[in-house]
PyMOL commands that place a pseudoatom at each C-alpha (Angstrom):
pseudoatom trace, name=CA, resn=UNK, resi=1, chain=A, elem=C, hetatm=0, pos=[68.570, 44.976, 0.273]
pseudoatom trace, name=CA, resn=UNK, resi=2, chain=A, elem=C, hetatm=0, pos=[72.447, 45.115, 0.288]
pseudoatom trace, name=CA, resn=UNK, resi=3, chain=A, elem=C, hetatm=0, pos=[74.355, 44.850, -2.571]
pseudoatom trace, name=CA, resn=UNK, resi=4, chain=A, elem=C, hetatm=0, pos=[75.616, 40.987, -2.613]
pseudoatom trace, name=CA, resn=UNK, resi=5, chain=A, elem=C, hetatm=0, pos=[78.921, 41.657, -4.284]
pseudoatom trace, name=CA, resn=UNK, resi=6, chain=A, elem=C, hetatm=0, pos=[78.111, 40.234, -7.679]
pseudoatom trace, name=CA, resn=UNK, resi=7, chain=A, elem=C, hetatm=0, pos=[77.238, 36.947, -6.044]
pseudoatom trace, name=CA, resn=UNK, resi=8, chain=A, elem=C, hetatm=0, pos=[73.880, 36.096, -7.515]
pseudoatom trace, name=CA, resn=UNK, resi=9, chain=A, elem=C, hetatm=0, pos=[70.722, 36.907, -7.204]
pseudoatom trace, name=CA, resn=UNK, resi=10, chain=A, elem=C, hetatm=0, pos=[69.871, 39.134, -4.159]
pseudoatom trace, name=CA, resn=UNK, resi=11, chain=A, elem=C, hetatm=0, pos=[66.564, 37.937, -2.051]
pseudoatom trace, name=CA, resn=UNK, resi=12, chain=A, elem=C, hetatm=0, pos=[65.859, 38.023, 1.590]
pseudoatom trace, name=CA, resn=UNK, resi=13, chain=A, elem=C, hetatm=0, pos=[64.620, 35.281, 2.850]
pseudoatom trace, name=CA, resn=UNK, resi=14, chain=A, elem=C, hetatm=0, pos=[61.854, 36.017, 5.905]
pseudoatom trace, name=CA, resn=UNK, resi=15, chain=A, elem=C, hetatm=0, pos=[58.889, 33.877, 7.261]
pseudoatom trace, name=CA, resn=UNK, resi=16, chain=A, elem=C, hetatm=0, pos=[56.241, 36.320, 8.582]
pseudoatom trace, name=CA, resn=UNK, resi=17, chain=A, elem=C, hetatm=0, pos=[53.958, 35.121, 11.485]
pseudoatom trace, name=CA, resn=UNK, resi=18, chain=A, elem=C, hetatm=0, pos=[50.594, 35.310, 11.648]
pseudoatom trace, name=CA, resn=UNK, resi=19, chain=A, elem=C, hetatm=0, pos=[49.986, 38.271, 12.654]
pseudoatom trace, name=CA, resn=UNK, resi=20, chain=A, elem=C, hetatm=0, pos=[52.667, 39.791, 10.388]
pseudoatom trace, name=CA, resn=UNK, resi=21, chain=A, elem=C, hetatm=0, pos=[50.939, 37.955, 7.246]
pseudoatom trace, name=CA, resn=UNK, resi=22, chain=A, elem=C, hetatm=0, pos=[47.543, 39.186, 8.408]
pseudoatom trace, name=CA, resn=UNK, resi=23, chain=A, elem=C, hetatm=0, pos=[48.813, 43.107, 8.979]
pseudoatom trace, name=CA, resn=UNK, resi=24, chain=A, elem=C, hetatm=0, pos=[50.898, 42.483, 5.076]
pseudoatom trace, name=CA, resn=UNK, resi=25, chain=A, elem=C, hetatm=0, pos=[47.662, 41.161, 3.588]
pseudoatom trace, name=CA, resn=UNK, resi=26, chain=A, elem=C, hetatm=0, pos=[45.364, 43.622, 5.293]
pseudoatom trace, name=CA, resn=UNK, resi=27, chain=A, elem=C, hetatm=0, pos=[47.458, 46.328, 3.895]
pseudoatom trace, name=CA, resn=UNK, resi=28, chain=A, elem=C, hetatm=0, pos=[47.514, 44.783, 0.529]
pseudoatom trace, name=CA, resn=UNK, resi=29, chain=A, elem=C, hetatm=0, pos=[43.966, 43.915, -0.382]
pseudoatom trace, name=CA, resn=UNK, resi=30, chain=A, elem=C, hetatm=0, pos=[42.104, 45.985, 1.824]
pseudoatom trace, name=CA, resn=UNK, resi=31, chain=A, elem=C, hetatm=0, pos=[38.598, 44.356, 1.782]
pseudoatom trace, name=CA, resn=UNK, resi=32, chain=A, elem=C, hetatm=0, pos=[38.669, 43.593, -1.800]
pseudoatom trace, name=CA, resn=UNK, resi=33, chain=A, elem=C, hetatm=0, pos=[40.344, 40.008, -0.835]
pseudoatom trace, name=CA, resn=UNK, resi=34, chain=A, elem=C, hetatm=0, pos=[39.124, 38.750, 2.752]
pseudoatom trace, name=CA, resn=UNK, resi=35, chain=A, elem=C, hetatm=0, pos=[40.929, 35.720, 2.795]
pseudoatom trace, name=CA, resn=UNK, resi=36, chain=A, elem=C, hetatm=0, pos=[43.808, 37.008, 1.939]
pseudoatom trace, name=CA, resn=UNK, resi=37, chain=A, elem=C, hetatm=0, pos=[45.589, 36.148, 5.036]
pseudoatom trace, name=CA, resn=UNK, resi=38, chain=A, elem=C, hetatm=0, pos=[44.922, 32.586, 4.809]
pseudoatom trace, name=CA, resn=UNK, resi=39, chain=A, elem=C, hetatm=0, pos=[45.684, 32.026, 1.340]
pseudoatom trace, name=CA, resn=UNK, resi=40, chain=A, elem=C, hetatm=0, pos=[49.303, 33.969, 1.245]
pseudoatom trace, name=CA, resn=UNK, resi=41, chain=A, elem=C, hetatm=0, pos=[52.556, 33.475, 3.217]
pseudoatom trace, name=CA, resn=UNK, resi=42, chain=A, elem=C, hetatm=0, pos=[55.032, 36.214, 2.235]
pseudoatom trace, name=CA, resn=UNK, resi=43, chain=A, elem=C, hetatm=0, pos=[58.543, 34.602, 2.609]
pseudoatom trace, name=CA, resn=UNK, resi=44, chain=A, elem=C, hetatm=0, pos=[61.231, 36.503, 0.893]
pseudoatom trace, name=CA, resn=UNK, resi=45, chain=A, elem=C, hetatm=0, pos=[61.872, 39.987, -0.384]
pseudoatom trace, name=CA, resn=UNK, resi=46, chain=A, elem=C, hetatm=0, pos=[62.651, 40.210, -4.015]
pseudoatom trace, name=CA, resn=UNK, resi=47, chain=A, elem=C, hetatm=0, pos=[63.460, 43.480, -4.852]
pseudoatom trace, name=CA, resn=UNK, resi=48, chain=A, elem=C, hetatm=0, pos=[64.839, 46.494, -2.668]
pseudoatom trace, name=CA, resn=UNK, resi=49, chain=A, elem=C, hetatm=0, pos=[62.215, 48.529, -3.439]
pseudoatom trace, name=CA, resn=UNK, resi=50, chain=A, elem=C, hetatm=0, pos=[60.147, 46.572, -0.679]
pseudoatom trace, name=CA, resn=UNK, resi=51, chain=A, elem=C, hetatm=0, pos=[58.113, 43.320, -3.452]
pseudoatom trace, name=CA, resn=UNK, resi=52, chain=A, elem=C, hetatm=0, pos=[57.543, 40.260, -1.942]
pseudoatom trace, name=CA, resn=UNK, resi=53, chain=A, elem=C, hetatm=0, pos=[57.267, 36.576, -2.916]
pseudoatom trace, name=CA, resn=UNK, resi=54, chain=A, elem=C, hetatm=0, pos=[54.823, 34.465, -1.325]
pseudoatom trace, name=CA, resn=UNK, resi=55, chain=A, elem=C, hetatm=0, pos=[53.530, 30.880, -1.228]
pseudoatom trace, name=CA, resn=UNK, resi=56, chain=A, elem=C, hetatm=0, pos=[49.774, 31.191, -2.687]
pseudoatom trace, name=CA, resn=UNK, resi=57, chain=A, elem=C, hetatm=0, pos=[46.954, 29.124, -2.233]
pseudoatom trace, name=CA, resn=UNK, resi=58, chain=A, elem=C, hetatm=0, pos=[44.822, 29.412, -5.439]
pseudoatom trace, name=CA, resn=UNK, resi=59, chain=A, elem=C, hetatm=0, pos=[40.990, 28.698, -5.759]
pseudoatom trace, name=CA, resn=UNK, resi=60, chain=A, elem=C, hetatm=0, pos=[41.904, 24.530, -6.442]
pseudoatom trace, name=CA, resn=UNK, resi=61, chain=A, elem=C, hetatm=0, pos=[43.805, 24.217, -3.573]
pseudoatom trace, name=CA, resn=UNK, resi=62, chain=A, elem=C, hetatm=0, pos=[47.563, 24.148, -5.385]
pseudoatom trace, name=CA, resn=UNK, resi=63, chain=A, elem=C, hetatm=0, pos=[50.227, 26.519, -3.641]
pseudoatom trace, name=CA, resn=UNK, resi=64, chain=A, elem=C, hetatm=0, pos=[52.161, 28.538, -6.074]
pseudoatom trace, name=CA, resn=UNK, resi=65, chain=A, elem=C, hetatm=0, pos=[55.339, 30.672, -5.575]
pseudoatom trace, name=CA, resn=UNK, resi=66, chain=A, elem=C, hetatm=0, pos=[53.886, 34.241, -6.840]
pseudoatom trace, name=CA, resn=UNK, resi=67, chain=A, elem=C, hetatm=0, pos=[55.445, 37.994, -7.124]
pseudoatom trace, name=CA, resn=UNK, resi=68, chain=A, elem=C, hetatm=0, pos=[53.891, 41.425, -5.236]
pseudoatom trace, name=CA, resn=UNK, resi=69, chain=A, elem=C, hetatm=0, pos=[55.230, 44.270, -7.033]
pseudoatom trace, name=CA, resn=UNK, resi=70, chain=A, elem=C, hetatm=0, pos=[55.540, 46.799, -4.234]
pseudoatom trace, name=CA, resn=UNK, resi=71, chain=A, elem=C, hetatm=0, pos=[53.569, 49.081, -6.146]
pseudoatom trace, name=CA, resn=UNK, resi=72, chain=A, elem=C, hetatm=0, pos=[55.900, 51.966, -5.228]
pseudoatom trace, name=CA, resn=UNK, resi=73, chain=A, elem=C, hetatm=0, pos=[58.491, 50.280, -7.751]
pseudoatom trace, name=CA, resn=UNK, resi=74, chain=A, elem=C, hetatm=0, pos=[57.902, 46.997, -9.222]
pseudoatom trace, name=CA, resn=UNK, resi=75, chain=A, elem=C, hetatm=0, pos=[54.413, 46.341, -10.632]
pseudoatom trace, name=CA, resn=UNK, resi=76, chain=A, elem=C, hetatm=0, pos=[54.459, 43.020, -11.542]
pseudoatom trace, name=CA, resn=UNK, resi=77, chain=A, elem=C, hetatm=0, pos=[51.647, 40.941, -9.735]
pseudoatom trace, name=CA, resn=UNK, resi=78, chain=A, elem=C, hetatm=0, pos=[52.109, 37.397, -11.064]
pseudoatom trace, name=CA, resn=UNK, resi=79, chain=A, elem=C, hetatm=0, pos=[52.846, 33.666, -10.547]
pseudoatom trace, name=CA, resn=UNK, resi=80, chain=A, elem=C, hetatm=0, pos=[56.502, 33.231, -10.643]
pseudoatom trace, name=CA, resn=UNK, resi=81, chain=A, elem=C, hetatm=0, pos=[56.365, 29.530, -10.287]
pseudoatom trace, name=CA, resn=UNK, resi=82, chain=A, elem=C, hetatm=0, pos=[54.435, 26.622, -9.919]
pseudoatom trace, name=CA, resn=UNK, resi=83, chain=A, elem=C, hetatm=0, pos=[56.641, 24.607, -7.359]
pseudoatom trace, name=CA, resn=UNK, resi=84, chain=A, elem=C, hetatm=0, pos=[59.721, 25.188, -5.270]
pseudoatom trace, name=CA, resn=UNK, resi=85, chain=A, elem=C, hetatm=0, pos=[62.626, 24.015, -7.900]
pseudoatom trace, name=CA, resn=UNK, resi=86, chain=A, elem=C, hetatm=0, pos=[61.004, 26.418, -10.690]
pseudoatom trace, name=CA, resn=UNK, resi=87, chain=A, elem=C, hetatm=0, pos=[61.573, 29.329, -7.963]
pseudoatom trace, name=CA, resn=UNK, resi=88, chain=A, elem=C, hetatm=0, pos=[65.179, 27.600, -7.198]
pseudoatom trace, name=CA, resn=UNK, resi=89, chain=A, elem=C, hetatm=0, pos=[65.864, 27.610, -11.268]
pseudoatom trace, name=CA, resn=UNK, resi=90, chain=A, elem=C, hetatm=0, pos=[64.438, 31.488, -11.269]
pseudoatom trace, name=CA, resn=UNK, resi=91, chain=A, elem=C, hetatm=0, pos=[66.990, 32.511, -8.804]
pseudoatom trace, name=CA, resn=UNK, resi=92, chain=A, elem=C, hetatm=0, pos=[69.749, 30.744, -11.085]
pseudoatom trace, name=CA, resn=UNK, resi=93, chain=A, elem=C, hetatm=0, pos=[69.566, 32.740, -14.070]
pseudoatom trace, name=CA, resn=UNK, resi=94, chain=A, elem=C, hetatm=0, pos=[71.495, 35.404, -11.949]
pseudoatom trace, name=CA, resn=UNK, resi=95, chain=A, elem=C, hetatm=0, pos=[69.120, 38.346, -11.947]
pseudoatom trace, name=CA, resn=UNK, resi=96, chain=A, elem=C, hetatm=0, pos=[70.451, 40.884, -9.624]
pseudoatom trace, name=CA, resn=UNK, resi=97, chain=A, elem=C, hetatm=0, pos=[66.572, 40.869, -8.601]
pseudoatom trace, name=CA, resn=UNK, resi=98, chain=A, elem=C, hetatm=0, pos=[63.759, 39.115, -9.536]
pseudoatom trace, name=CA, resn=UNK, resi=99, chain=A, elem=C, hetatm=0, pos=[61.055, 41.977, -9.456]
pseudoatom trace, name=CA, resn=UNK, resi=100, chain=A, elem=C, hetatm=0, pos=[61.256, 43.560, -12.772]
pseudoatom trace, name=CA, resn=UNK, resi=101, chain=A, elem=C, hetatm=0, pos=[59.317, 42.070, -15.215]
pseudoatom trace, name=CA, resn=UNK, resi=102, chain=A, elem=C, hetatm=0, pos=[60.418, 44.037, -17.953]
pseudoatom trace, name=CA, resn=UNK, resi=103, chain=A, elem=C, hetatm=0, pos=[64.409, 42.155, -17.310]
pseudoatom trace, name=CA, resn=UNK, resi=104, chain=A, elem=C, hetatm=0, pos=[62.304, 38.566, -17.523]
pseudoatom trace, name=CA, resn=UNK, resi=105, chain=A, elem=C, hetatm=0, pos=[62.618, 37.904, -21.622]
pseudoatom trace, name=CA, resn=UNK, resi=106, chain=A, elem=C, hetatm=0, pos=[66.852, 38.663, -21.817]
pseudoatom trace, name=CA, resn=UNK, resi=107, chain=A, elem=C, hetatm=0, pos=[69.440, 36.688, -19.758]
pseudoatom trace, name=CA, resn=UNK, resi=108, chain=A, elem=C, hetatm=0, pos=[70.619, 39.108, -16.894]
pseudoatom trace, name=CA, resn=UNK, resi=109, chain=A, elem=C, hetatm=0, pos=[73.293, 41.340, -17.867]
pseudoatom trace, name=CA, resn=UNK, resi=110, chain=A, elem=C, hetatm=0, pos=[77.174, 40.044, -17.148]
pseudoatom trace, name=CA, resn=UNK, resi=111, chain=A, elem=C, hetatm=0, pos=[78.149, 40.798, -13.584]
pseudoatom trace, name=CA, resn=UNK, resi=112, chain=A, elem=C, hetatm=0, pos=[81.892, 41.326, -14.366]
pseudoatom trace, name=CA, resn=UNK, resi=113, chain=A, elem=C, hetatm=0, pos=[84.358, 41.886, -17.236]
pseudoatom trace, name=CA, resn=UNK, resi=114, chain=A, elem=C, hetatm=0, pos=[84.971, 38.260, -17.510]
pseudoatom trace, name=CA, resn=UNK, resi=115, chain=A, elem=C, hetatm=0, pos=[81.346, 37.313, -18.049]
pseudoatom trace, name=CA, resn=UNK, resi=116, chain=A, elem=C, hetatm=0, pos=[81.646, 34.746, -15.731]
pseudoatom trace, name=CA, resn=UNK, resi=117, chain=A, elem=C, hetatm=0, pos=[78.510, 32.337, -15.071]
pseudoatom trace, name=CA, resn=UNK, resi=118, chain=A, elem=C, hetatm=0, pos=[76.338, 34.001, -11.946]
pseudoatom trace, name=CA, resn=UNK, resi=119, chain=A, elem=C, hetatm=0, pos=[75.465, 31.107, -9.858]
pseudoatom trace, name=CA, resn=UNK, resi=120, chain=A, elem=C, hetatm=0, pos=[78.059, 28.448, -11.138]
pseudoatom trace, name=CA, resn=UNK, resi=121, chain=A, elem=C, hetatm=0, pos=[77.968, 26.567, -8.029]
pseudoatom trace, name=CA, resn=UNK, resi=122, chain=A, elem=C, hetatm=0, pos=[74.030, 26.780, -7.517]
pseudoatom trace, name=CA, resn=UNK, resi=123, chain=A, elem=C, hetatm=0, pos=[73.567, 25.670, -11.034]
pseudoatom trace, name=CA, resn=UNK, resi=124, chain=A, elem=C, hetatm=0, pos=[75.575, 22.813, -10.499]
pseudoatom trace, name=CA, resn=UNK, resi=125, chain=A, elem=C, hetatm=0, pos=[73.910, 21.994, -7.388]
pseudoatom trace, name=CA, resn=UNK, resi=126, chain=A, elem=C, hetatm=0, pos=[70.672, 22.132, -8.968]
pseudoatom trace, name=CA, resn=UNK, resi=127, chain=A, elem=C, hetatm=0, pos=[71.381, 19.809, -11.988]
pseudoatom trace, name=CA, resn=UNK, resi=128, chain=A, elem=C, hetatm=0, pos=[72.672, 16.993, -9.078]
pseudoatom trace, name=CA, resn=UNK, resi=129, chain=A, elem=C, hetatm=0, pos=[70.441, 17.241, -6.355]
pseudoatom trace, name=CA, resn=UNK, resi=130, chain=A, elem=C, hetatm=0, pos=[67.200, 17.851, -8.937]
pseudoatom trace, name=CA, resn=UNK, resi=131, chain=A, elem=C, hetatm=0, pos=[68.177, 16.859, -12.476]
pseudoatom trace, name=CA, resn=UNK, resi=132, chain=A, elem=C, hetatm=0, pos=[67.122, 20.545, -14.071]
pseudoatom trace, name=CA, resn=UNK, resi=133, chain=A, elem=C, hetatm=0, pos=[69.256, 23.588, -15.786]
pseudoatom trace, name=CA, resn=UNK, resi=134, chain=A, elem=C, hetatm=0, pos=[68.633, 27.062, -15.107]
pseudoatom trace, name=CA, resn=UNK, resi=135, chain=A, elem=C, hetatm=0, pos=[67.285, 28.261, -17.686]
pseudoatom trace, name=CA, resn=UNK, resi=136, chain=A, elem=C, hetatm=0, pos=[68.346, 31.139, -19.967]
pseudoatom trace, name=CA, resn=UNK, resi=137, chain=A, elem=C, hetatm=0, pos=[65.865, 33.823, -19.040]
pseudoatom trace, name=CA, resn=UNK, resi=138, chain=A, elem=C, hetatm=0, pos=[62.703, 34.404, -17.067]
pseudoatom trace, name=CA, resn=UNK, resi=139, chain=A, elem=C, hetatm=0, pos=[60.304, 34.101, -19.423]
pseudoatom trace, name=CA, resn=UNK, resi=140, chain=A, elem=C, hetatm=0, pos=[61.126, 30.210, -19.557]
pseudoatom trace, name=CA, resn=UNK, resi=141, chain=A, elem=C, hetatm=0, pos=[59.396, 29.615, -15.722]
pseudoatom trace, name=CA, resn=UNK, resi=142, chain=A, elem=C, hetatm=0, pos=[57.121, 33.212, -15.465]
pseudoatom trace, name=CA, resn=UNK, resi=143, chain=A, elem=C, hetatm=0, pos=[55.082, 32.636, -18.658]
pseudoatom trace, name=CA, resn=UNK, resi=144, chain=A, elem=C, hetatm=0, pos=[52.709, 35.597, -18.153]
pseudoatom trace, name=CA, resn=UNK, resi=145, chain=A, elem=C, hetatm=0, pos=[54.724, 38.360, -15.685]
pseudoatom trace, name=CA, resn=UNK, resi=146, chain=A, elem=C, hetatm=0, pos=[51.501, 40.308, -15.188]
pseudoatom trace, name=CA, resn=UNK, resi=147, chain=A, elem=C, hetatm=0, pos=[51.616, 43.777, -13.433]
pseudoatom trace, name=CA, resn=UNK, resi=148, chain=A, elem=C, hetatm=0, pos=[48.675, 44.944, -11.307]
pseudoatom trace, name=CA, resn=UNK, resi=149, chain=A, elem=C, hetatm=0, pos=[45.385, 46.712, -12.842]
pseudoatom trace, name=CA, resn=UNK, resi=150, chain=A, elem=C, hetatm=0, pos=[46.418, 44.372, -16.226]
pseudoatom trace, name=CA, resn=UNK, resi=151, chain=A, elem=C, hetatm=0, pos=[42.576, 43.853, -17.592]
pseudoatom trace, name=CA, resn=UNK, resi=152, chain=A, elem=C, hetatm=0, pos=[43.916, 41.381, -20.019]
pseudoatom trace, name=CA, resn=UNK, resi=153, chain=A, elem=C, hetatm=0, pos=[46.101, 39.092, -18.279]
pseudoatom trace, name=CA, resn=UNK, resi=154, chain=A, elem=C, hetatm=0, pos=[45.569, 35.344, -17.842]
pseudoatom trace, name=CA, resn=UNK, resi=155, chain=A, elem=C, hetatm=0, pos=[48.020, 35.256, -15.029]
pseudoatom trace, name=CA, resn=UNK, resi=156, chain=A, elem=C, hetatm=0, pos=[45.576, 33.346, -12.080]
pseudoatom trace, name=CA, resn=UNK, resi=157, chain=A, elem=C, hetatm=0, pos=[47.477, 35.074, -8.954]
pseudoatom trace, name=CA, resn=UNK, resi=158, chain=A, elem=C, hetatm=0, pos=[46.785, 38.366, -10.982]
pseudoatom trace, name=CA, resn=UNK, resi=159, chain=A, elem=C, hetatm=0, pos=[43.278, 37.765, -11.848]
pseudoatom trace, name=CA, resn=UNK, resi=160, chain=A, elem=C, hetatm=0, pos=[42.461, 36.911, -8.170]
pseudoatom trace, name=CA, resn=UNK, resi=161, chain=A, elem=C, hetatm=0, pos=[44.259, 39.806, -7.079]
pseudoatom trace, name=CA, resn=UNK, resi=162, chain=A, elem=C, hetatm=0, pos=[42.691, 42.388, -9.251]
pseudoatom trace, name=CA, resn=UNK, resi=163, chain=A, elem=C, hetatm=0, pos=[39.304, 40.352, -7.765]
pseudoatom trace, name=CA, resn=UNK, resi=164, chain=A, elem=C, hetatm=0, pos=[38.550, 38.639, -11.143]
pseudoatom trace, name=CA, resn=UNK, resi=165, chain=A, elem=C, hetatm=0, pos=[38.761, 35.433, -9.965]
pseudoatom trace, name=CA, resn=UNK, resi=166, chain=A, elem=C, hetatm=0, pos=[38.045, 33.961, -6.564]
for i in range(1, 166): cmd.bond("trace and resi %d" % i, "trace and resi %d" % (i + 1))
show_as sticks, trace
zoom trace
């Protein structure tokens, strides 16, 4: 990922096809998840270290926005939100990227001497076109930013992941 100038929050978008989901998932889970393939769509990079985001079917049938750390770099292996305008309200707070867990529970650092608001015009677009606020750090939409191998998380993408929970 390039750097976006101080912009906002850097992601690239990128809808994989079929056979590019199956060869990602394949590579991912091994045998350990067999239906992986059909239960994840990988559709934006979040980090330049290679994570993903990806719409994920869970066991119930909902489709959740969740995070794969690329295990190289980022660990986190979680659900980063539960619809599409919790992801848009993620991408407001104005991390530079959204793959480090660790960055999750303090607003994102200032992107300029003037500490001027990251994603002013996104915000505002948000609060018209949905009626919600970004909020002021990660935590408030990625309630559980798991990592993979966690034995104690409660994080359902994680769980299933780690083969916990089907």
């Amino acid at each position: 990922m390039s750097d976006n100038g101080g912009l906002g929050t850097s992601i690239g978008l990128r809808g994989y096809t079929a056979e590019q989901t199956l060869s990602y998932a394949q590579s991912w889970f091994d045998e350990s998840a067999p239906d992986a393939a059909a239960r994840l769509w990988p559709f934006a990079q979040t980090g330049g270290e290679g994570s993903m985001a990806a719409l994920w079917r869970d066991g119930e049938g909902r489709v959740r926005i969740v995070h794969l750390g690329s295990g190289s770099g980022s660990m986190m292996t979680c659900v980063l939100a539960d619809d599409a305008v919790d992801f848009l309200r993620l991408l407001a707070i104005g991390y530079r990227e959204i793959c480090w867990n660790d960055e999750f529970g303090a607003p994102p650092e200032p992107w300029d001497a003037d500490h001027e608001i990251v994603n002013a015009p996104f915000r505002e677009w948000l609060h018209r076109t949905f009626g919600v606020t970004a909020p002021a750090t990660g935590l408030e939409i990625v309630s559980e930013p798991a990592e993979m191998g966690d034995e104690d998380t409660t994080d359902p993408f994680c769980r299933w992941v780690d083969n916990k929970d089907a």
